[in-house]
C-alpha positions in Angstrom: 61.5 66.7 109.3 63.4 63.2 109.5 67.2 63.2 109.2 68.7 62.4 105.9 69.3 58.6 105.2 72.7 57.8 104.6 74.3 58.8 108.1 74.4 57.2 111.1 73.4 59.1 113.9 73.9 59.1 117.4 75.0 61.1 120.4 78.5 63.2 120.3 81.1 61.2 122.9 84.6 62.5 123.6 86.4 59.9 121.5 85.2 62.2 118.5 86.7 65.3 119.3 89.9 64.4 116.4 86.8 63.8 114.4 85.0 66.6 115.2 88.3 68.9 114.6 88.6 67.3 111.2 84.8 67.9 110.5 85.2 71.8 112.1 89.0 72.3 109.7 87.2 71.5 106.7 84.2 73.9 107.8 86.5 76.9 108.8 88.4 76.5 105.0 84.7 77.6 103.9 83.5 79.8 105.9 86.5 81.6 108.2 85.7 82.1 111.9 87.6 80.3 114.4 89.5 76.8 114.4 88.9 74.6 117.8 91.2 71.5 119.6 90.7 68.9 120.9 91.3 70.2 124.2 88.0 72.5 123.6 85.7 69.9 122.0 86.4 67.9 125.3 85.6 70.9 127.5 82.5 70.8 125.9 81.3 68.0 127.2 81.4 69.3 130.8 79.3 72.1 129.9 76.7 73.0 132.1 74.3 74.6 129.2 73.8 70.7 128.0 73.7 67.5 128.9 76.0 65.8 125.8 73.6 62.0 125.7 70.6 64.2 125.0 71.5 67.7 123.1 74.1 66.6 120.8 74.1 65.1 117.6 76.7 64.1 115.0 76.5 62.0 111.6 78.7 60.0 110.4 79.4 58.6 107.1 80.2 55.2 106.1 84.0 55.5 106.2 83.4 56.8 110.0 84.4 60.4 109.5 81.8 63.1 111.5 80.1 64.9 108.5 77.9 67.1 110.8 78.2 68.0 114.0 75.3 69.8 116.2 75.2 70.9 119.8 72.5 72.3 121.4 73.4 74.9 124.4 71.1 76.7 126.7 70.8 79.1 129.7 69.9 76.3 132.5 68.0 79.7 134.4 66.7 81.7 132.1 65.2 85.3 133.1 62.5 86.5 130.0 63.3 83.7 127.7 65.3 80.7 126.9 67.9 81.3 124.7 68.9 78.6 122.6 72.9 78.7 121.0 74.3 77.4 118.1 77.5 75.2 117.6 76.6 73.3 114.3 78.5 72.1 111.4 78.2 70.4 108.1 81.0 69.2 105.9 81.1 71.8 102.5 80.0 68.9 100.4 77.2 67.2 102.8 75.3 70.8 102.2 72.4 70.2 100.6 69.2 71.9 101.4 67.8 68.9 102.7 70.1 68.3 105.0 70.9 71.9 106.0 67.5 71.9 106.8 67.2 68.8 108.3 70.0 69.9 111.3 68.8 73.1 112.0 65.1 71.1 112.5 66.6 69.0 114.7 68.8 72.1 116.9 65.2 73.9 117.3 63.2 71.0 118.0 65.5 70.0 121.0 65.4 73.4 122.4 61.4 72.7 122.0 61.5 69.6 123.6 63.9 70.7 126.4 61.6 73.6 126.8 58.4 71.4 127.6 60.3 69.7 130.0 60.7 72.9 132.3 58.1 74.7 134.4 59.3 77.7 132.8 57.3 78.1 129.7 59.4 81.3 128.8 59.3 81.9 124.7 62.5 80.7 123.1 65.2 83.1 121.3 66.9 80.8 118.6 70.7 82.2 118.3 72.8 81.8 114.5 76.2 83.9 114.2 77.3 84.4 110.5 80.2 86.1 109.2 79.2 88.4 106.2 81.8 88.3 104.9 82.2 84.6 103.7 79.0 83.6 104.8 76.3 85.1 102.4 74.4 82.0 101.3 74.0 81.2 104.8 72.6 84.6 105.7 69.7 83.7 102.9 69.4 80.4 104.5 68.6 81.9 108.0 66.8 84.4 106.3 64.2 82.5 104.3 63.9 80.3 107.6 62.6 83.7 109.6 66.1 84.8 110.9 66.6 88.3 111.3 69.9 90.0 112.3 69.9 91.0 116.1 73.4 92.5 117.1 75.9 93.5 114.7 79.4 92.3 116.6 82.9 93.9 115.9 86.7 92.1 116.1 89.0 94.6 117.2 92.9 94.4 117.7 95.7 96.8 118.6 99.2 96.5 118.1 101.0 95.7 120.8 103.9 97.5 119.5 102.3 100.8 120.0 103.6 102.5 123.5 100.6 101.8 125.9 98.7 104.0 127.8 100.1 105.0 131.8 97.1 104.4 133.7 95.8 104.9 137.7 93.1 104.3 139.8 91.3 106.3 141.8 92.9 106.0 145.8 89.9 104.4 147.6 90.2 101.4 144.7 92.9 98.6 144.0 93.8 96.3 141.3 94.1 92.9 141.9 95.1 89.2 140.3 91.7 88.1 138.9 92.2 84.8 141.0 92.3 85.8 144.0 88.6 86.9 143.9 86.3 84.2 145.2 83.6 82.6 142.7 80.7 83.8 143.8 81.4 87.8 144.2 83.3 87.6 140.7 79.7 86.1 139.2 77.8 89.0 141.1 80.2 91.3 139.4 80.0 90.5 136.0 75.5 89.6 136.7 75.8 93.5 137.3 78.2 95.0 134.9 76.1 92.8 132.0 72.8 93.4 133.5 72.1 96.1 130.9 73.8 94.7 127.6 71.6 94.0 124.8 71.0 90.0 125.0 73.0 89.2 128.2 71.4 86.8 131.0 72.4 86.2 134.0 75.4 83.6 134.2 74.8 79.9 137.0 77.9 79.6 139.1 78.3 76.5 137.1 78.6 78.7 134.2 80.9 80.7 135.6 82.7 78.2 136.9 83.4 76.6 133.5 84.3 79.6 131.9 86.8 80.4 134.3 88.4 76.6 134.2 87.9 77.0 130.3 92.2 75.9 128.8 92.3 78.9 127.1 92.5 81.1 130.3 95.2 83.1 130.5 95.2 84.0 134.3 98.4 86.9 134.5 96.7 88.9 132.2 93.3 88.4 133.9 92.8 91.0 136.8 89.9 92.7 139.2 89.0 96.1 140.5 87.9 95.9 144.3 86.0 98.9 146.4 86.6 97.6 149.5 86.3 93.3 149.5 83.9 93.4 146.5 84.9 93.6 142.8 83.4 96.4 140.9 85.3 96.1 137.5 87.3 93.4 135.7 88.6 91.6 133.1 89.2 88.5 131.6 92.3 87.4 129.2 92.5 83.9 127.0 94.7 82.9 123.9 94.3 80.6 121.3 97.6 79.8 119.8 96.5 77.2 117.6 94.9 80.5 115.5 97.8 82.4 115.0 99.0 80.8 111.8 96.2 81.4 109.9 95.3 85.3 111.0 99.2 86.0 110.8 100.2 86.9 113.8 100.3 86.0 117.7 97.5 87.6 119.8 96.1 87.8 123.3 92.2 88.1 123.9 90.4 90.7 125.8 87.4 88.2 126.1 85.3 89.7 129.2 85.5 93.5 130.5 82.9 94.4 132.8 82.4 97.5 135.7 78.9 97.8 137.5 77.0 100.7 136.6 78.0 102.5 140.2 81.6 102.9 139.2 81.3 103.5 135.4 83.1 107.0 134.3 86.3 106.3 136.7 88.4 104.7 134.1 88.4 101.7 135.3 88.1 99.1 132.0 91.0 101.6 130.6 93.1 100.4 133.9 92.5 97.0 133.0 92.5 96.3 129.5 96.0 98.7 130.0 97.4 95.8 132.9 96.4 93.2 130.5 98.0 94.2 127.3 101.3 94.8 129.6 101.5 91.6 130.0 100.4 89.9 126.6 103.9 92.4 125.8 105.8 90.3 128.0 104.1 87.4 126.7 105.7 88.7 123.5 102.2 88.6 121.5 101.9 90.7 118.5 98.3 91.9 119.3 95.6 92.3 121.7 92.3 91.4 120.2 88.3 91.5 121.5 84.7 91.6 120.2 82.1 94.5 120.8 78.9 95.1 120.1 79.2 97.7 117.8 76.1 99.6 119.3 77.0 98.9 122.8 75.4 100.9 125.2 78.1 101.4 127.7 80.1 103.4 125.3 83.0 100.4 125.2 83.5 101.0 121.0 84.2 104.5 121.5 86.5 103.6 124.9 88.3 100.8 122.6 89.0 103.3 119.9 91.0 105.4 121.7 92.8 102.6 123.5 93.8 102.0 119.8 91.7 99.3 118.8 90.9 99.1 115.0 88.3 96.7 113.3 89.4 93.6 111.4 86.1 92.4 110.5 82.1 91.4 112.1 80.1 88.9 112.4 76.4 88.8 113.1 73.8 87.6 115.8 70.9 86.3 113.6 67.5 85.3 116.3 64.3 83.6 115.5 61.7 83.9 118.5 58.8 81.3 119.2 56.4 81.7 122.1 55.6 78.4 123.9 52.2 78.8 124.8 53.4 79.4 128.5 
């Protein structure tokens, strides 16, 4: 399918990310989720799941404003199959089925063509997350196109003005600042602790890497379990300020918690999502907030509920599979 006339399109470049903001404000009025900076677009560019000149696409209307927006992420070494990730927008009133249909063409077609270019004929998992609750018609949209919901995801919070949990570890373990852990035993850590998570690959270091250089890092409330010299459990702590007017109140995320099957049962995410909401306290946030997969099968829901975590709302992983002929 050919891309609607009437745009110009072309390549996203980091002197759009105001325009991409704009475009991505009049989206989230629609359809809720999260609002993005520019600080984030730009960090984008440095991913290391895409190469911007080739898997991006934006189209812009005669006045110059970025009407749709589409960025086409991958795992660079995938392990069964290549899974493909969404980041696409299109202005409310640019949302006709032609051209709704016309940019999710374009997304899957670049995964196929990035695809053919690799030795690694692997089939390809297409990845759309929805929110039910404002995003119906889109659900029918995926639907009709062969979508079919994967993992059903959970937001959780927990007042921070509840007393928190005393916590220890156990005496042959110690906690430590999540910096002072080098790259490359932090990425074996979390490899292992998500090894056995419905949908999880392995992480690149360059991954890694970007998520832990990512602006919204919050590095005092980020910490690491150690057995010895090698991590074994840890977690990882962002904010997004920039959110807080719209949900109401001031938050600190939970965004990665992780402990290798060896040392599961010990307590140890309870130690360290404990140390972390300590200090989003003295950080004087209102809440601590994270996502789950509400069938997890670690048992984290249950561990989060009586931590005093409490759903907000969900949102859904939709997939779409295509064998390559590999």
């Amino acid at each position: 399918m050919s891309l609607p006339i009437g745009l110009t399109w072309r390549p996203a470049e980091p002197s759009d990310a105001p325009s991409i903001v704009a475009l991505q404000d009049a989206c989230f009025e629609v359809d809720g989720g999260y609002r993005e900076v520019e600080d984030e677009i730009l960090e984008r560019f440095d991913s290391p799941m895409l190469d911007p000149t080739g898997d991006t696409l934006l189209g812009v209307d005669a006045d110059g404003a970025v009407v749709v927006s589409i960025w086409n992420y991958m795992n660079p070494e995938p392990d069964a199959m290549w899974k493909v990730y969404d980041d696409t927008y299109v202005r409310p009133d640019y949302r006709s089925t032609q051209v709704r249909d016309a940019v999710l063409e374009w997304w899957m077609q670049r995964a196929r063509t990035r695809v053919s270019a690799s030795d690694r004929k692997l089939p390809i998992e297409f990845h759309q997350h929805v929110y039910p609750e404002s995003q119906q018609e889109e659900i029918a949209f995926l639907e009709d196109r062969g979508f079919t919901p994967a993992i059903y995801f959970d937001e959780l919070r927990r007042d921070l003005s509840v007393e928190i949990p005393e916590t220890s570890l156990p005496d042959d373990l110690r906690l430590v600042a999540f910096d002072e852990v080098p790259d490359e035993d932090a990425l074996a850590a979390r490899n292992a602790a998500f090894a056995d998570h419905r949908g999880s690959q392995p992480w690149t270091l360059e991954m890694w890497k970007s998520r832990r250089d990512s602006s919204s890092n919050v590095p005092a409330a980020s910490f690491a379990i150690l057995d010895g010299d090698q991590p074994v459990s840890y977690v990882l702590c962002g904010q997004y300020p920039h959110d807080w007017e719209d949900r109401g109140y001031s938050e600190g995320w939970i965004e990665g918690v992780g402990t290798i099957r060896s040392h599961r049962g010990r307590g140890l995410a309870s130690v360290l999502i404990c140390a972390a909401m300590r200090v989003f306290v003295d950080m004087d946030l209102e809440y601590a907030t994270l996502e789950v997969d509400s069938e997890n099968p670690t048992g984290a829901a249950g561990l989060y509920a009586k931590l005093g975590f409490e759903r907000v709302r969900g949102f859904i992983d939709y997939t779409r599979v295509e064998e390559t002929g590999g």
